[in-house]
N, C-alpha and C positions, 0 to 999 in steps of 0.2 A: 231500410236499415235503421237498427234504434242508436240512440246514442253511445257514443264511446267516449272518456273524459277522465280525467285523472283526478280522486279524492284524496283527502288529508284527514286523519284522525290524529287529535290531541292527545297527548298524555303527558297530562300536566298539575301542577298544584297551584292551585289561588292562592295569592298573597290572603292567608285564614282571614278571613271574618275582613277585610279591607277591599270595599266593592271600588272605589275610586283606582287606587291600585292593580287592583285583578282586572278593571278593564283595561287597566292601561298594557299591562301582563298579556288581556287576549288580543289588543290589536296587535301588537308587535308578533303574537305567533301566526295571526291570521295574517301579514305583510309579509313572514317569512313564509308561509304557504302558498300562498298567492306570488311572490317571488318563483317559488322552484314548480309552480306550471299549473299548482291546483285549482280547478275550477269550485271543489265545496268544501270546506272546511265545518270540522265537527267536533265541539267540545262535551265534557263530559257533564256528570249530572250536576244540577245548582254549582257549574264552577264559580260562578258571581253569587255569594260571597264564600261559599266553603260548603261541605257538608259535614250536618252536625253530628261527630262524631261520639261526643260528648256522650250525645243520650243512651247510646250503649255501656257507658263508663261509671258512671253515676245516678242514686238515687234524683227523680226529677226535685225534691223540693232542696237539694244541693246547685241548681242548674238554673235558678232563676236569673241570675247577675248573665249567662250566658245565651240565654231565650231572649233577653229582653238586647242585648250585642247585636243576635242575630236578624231580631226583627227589623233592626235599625238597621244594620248595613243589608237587608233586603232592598229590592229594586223595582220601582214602577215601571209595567211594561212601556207608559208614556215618559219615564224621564231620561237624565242626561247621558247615563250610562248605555242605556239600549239605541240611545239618537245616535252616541257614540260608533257604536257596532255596526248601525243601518248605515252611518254615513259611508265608515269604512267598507262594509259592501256595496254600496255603491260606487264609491271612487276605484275600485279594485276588479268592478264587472264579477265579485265572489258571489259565490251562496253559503250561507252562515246558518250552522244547528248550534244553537247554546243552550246550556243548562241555566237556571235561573231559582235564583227566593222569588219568590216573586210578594211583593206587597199588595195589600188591599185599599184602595182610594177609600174604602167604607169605614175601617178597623185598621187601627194602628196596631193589634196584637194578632190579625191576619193574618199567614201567608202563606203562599202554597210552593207546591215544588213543581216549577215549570218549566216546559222546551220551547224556546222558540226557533222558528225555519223564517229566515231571511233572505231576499232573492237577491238577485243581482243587480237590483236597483234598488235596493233599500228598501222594498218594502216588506207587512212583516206577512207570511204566506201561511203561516200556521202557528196560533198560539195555543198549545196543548197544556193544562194541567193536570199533573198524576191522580187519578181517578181514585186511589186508595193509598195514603200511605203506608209503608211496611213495617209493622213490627213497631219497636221505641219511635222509628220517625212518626209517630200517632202523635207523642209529645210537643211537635215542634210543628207540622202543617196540617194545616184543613185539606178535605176530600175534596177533588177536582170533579170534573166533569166531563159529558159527553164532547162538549165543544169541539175541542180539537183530535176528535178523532176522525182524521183527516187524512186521506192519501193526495199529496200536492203534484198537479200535472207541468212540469217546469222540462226548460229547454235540454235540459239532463235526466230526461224521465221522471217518472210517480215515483216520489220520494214521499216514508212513515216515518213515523218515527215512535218509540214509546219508551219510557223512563223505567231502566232498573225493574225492578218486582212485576209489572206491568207485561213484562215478556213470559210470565209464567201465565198468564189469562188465554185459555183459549179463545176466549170470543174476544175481546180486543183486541188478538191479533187477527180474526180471522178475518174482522170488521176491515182492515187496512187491506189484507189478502183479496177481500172482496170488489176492492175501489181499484186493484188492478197494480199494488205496489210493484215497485222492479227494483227501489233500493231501500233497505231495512236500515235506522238508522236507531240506536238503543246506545244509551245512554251507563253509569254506573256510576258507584262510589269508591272512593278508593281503597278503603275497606270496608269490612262490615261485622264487627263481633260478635259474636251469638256465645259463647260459651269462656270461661278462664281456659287460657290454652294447655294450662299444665296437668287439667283434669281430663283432658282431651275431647274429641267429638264437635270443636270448633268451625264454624261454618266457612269452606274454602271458596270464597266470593270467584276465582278466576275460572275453578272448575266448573260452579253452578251457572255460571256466564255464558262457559264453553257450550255446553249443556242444550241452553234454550236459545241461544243466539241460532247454534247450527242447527236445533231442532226444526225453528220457524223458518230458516233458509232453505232448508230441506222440503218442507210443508210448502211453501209460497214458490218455491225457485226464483227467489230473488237474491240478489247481492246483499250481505251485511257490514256495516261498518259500526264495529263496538268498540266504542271508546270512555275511558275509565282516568277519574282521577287519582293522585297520587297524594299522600302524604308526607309532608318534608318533611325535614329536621328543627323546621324554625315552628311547623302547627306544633308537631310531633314535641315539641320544649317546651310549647307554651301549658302544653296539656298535663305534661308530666310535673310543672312548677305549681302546678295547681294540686296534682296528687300524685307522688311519686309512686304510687300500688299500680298508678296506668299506663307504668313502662313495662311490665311484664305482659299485659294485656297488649298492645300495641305492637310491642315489639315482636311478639311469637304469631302474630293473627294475619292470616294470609293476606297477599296483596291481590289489587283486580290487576286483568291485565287490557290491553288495547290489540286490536287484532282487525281483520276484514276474512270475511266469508265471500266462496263462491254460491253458486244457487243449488250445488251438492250439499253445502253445509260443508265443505273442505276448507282450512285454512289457506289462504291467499301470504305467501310471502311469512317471515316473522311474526312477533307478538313482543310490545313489550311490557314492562313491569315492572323494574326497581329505578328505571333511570327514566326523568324526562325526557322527550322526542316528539317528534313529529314523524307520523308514520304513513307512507304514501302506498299508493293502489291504484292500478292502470283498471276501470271498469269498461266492461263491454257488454250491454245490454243484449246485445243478441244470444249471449249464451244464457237466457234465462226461457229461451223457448224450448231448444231439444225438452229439458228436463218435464215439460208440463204434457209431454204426451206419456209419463207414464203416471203420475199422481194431478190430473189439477183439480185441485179441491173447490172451486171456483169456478169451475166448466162442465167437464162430464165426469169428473170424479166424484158426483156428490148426490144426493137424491132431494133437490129443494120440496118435490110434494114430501116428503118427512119432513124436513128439517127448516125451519122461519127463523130469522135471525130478526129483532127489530133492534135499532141501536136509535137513544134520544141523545141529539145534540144539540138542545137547550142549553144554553149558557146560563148558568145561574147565578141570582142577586140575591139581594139579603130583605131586597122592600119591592115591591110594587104599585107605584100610584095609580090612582084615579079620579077624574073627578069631573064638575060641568064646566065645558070653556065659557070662557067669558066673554057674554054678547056686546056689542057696541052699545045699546038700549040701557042694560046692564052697568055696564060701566058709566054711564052719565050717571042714570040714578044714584050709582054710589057718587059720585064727585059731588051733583046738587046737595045730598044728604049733607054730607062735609062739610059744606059751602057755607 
């Protein structure tokens, strides 16, 4: 039998652009999930420290004072915020998906838009950054890589995960599909504006969510759990004290919502969207078998002599050294030289 176990989707807002804060924000909801029986909790995309909503709003050379915010309260996957998180899943026996800035130990003007998957012992089981980012977010993070495209085999089943935009990839997701995923774990932002709303044809984030989340749970027959951040009233004032023109943009421009799929692509239970919660899901991994005897795209639904998929998960740096070690023989002669 596969496993059966009770998830937790966030839907929540970050104390905006205050990463010390926002973590102190996700443990207490990760304490209240893990309280009411959840074994994984899963937050939405960079909810440490915000996402930059900004760059839909504003020309970029208005946006400096606000790139340079964000870079700062970005987060080293080594520091105190993230030790933070692992500790708490470990003390809690949780498994933890967060969103993340993520900073570069290289470049203080780095940073990417990252997930990490946390086990139950704190450690970290998948550090994924967004392969491409979308649209304006071109502004504000560097292109990720193959690295973390990863399906994680954990005592709760092969849990994916991929960020926002990243569920519109066929081959990224097929890539997870392939490694045998059973729960789809997608990420968002709380909004997302593409157009002034009052000209209309604005981009409706909850629908296009709807969209691909159940499209890929459909395709894989795996469980989905989409979770989407909110914006409050206190980001939501900070933005419009900055330019009162980005209350009508804001105000009129659809919200994401937070929901779980079954391996139909069927909604599981509610969805929400204007209010914060925490929204819970009884998962039962066996019901992801019926469905693969009639699409598995990954077994006998597929024709591999057509179709080669290769995926590079090279992590990538910014330098590479090399050079001759340094012999014992070597090293004296430099000392004598000295000497």
């Amino acid at each position: 039998m596969l496993p059966r176990f009770k998830a937790a989707a966030v839907h929540a807002a970050p104390v905006f652009l205050d990463r010390s804060a926002t973590t102190k924000k996700a443990i207490s909801l990760i304490r209240e999930a893990a309280a009411a029986g959840a074994e994984i909790v899963a937050f939405s995309e960079t909810f440490i420290p915000a996402f930059p909503v900004w760059a839909a709003l504003w020309a970029p050379i208005d946006n400096h004072d606000l790139f340079v915010r964000m870079a700062d309260q970005s987060v080293l996957v080594d520091g105190p915020e993230i030790k933070a998180i692992r500790d708490e899943a470990r003390s809690l026996g949780i498994v933890i998906s967060i969103g993340i800035s993520e900073k570069s130990p290289a470049s203080v003007g780095a940073i990417w838009n990252t997930n990490l998957l946390i086990g139950e012992d704190g450690e970290i089981l998948n550090h994924h950054r967004k392969l491409v980012p979308t649209f304006y977010e071109k502004l504000i993070w560097a292109s990720g890589d193959g690295a973390g495209l990863r399906v994680v085999d954990t005592r709760l089943g092969k849990i994916g995960q991929l960020i926002c935009g990243e569920n519109t990839n066929p081959l990224a997701r097929y890539s997870l599909m392939a490694q045998g995923e059973q729960l789809h774990i997608s990420s968002w932002p709380p909004v997302w504006p593409t157009r002034r709303p009052a000209g209309g044809g604005n981009y409706h984030i909850a629908a296009a969510t709807r969209i691909r989340a159940s499209a890929h749970c459909f395709e894989a027959k795996v469980f989905g759990l989409v979770t989407a951040g909110v914006l409050d009233k206190a980001a939501r004032d900070m933005l419009v004290a900055r330019d009162a023109s980005a209350a009508a943009v804001l105000d009129a421009t659809p919200r994401a919502e937070t929901f779980f799929l079954d391996p139909t692509g069927e909604q599981i239970g509610e969805a929400l969207r204007d209010e914060e919660g925490i929204l819970y899901a009884e998962i039962d991994l066996n019901r992801c078998v019926e469905p693969k005897q009639f699409h598995d795209v990954v077994g006998y639904y597929n024709r591999f002599d057509i179709f080669d998929l290769s995926v590079n998960r090279r992590r990538l740096n910014p330098v590479s050294f090399t050079g001759e070690a340094t012999t014992p023989d070597t090293a004296n002669d430099h000392i004598d030289a000295g000497s």
